[in-house]
C-alpha positions in Angstrom: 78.1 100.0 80.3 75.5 101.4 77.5 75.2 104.5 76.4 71.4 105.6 78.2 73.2 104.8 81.8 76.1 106.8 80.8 74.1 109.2 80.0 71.7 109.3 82.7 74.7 109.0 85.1 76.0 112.3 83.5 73.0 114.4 84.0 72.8 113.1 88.0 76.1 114.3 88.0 75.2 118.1 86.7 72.6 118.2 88.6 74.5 117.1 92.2 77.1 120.2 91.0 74.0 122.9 90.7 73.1 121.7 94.3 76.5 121.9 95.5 76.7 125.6 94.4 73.5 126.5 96.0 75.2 125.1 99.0 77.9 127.0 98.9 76.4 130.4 97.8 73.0 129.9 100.2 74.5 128.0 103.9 78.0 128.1 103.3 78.2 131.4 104.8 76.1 130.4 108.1 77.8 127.5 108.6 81.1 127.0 110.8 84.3 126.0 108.7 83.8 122.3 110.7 80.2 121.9 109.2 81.9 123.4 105.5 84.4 120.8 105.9 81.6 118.2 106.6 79.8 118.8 103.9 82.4 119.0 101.4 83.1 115.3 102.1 79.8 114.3 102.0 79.1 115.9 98.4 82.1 114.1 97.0 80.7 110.8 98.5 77.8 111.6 96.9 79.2 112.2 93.9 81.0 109.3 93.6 78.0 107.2 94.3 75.9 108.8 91.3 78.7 107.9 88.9 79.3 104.2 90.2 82.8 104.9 91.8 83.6 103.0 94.8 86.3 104.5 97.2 88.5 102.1 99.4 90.7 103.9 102.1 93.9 102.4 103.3 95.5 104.0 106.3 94.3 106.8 108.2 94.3 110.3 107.2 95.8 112.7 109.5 92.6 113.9 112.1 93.6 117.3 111.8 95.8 120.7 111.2 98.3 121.2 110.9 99.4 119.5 107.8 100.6 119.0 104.6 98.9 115.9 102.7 101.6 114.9 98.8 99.5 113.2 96.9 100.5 111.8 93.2 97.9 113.1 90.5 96.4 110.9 87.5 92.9 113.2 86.8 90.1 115.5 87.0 88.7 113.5 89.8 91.6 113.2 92.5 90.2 116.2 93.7 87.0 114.6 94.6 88.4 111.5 95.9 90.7 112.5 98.4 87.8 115.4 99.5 85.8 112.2 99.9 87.6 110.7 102.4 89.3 114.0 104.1 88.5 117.3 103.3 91.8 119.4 103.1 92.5 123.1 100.8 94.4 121.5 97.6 96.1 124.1 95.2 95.2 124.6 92.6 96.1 126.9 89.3 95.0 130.3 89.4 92.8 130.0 86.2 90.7 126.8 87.7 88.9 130.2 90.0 87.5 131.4 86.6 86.3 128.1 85.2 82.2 127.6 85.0 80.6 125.7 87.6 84.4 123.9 89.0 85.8 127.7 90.2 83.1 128.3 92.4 83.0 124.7 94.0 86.6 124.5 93.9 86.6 128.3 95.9 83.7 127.1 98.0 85.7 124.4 99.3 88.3 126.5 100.4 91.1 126.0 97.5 94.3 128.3 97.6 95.8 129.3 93.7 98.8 129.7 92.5 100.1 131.6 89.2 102.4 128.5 88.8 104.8 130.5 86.0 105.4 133.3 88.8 108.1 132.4 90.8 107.5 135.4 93.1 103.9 133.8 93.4 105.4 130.8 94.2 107.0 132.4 96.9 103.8 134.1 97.9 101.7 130.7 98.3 104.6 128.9 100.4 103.8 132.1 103.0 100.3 131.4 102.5 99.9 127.3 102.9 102.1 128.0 106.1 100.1 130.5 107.3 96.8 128.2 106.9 98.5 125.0 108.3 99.4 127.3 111.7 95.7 128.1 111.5 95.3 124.5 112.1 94.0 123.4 108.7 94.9 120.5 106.2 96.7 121.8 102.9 97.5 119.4 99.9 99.5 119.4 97.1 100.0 117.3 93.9 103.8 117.8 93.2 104.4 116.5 90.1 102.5 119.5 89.1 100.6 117.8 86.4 99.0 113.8 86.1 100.6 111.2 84.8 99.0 107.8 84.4 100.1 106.1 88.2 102.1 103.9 86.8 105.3 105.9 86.5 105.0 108.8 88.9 107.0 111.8 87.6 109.8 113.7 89.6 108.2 115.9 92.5 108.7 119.9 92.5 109.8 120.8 96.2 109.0 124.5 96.4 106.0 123.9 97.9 107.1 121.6 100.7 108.9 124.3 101.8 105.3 125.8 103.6 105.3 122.4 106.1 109.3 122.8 106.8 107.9 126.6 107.7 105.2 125.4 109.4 106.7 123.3 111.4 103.9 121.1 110.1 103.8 117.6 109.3 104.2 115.7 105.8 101.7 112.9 105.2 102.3 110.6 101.8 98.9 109.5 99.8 99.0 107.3 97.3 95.9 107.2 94.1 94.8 104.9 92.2 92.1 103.7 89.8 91.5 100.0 89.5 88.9 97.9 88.4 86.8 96.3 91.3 86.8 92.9 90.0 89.5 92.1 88.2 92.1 94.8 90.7 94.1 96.0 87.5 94.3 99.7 86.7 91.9 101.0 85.2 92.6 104.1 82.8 89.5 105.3 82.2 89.6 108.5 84.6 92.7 109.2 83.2 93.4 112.7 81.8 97.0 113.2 80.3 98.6 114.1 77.6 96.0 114.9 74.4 93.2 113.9 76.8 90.6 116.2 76.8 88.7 116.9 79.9 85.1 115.5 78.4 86.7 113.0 76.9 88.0 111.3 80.2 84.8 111.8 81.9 82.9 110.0 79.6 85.4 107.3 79.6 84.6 107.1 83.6 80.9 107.2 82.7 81.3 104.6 80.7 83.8 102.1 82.3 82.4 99.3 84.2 83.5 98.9 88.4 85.9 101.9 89.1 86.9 101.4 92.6 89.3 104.6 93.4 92.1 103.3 95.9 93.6 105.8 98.3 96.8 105.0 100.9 97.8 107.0 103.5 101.0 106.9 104.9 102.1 107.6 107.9 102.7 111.4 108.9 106.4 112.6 108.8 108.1 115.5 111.0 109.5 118.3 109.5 112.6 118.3 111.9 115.6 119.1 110.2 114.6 118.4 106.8 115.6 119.8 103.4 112.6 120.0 100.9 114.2 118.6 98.3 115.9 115.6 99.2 112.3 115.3 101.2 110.2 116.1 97.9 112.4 112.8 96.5 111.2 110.8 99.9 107.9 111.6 99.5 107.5 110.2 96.3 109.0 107.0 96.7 107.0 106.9 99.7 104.2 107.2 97.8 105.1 104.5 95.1 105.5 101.7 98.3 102.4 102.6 99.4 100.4 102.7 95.7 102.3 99.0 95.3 101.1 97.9 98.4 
């Protein structure tokens, strides 16, 4: 793709993010948490579309609360991608809330932080993802607790999973992916790992040619009797079936 559409597919970009916050700071707080939720997921359709991504859902995502949604994690854009297709409240680090333009949509769309070196807050945001899946909403976590590039999925941090065993809630696997439309191999160009930096990835996804971002769910799992970790290490190779599938 040349440089002018990159470009111009930037700026449609920036400009669909102002709109989104003037959602959220003028109708958010008339609307019901339903018609948030609604048009959360249209906004990431939309933003997809403006930057030439297509989404293809496998599976059905759970209809509603409670539950816990484990999702491996490869870039910026995840986030986006899985609001796309079901709006949930991901988790996110504490310091995302203070970040220009992404802390107030991220807030807006009803994301829970976490001081991820505090084990006391750890402890703290178990209680609270419980407390919002008994409130009947959708919570989801990355649990590798950084990305990795999807093909080798790194080992999955339990603590969190703990919130659906006190919940009582259930557990539902979702596999990501990036591939290119024509050809179906992965395509690394939303990637952000490593030395990556964050504008550097997203002009590579600018710039690449047929993203089509690949999501799998699985099927939801009771928390009956389950121990988080040995869970946390079903989960994840869960998730690899499904992203081979």
């Amino acid at each position: 793709m040349n440089t002018l559409t990159a470009i111009w597919k930037f700026w449609r970009g920036l400009w669909h993010v102002f709109m989104g916050m003037w959602t959220i700071h003028a109708h958010f707080p008339k609307l019901s948490p339903e018609q948030r939720e609604m048009r959360v997921q249209a906004w990431s359709l939309q933003f997809l579309a403006l930057w030439g991504i297509q989404l293809r859902v496998l599976g059905q995502p759970v209809r509603s609360g409670p539950a816990l949604m484990v999702a491996n994690h490869i870039s910026w854009l995840d986030i986006l991608v899985i609001h796309a297709a079901r709006h949930c409240r991901f988790v996110s680090k504490s310091d995302v809330r203070e970040w220009p333009l992404v802390g107030m949509l991220a807030t807006g769309a009803g994301t829970l932080y976490i001081e991820r070196t505090s084990r006391k807050d750890a402890l703290r945001m178990v209680k609270d993802m419980a407390d919002a899946m008994q409130n009947g909403d959708v919570v989801a976590i990355f649990p590798e607790g950084t990305t990795s590039d999807g093909r080798e999925l790194l080992p999955f941090h339990a603590n969190l999973i703990q919130s659906a065993i006190q919940a009582q809630a259930p557990v539902q696997p979702v596999s990501l992916k990036f591939i290119d439309g024509e050809t179906g191999e992965t395509n690394f160009g939303p990637c952000y790992i490593g030395d990556d930096t964050l504008i550097g990835s997203m002009w590579r996804t600018l710039k690449a040619k047929r993203i089509t971002a690949v999501l799998h769910f699985g099927e939801p799992q009771s928390a009956n009797g389950r121990d988080r970790r040995s869970w946390a290490h079903a989960l994840r190779e869960d998730i690899v079936r499904l992203r081979d599938h």
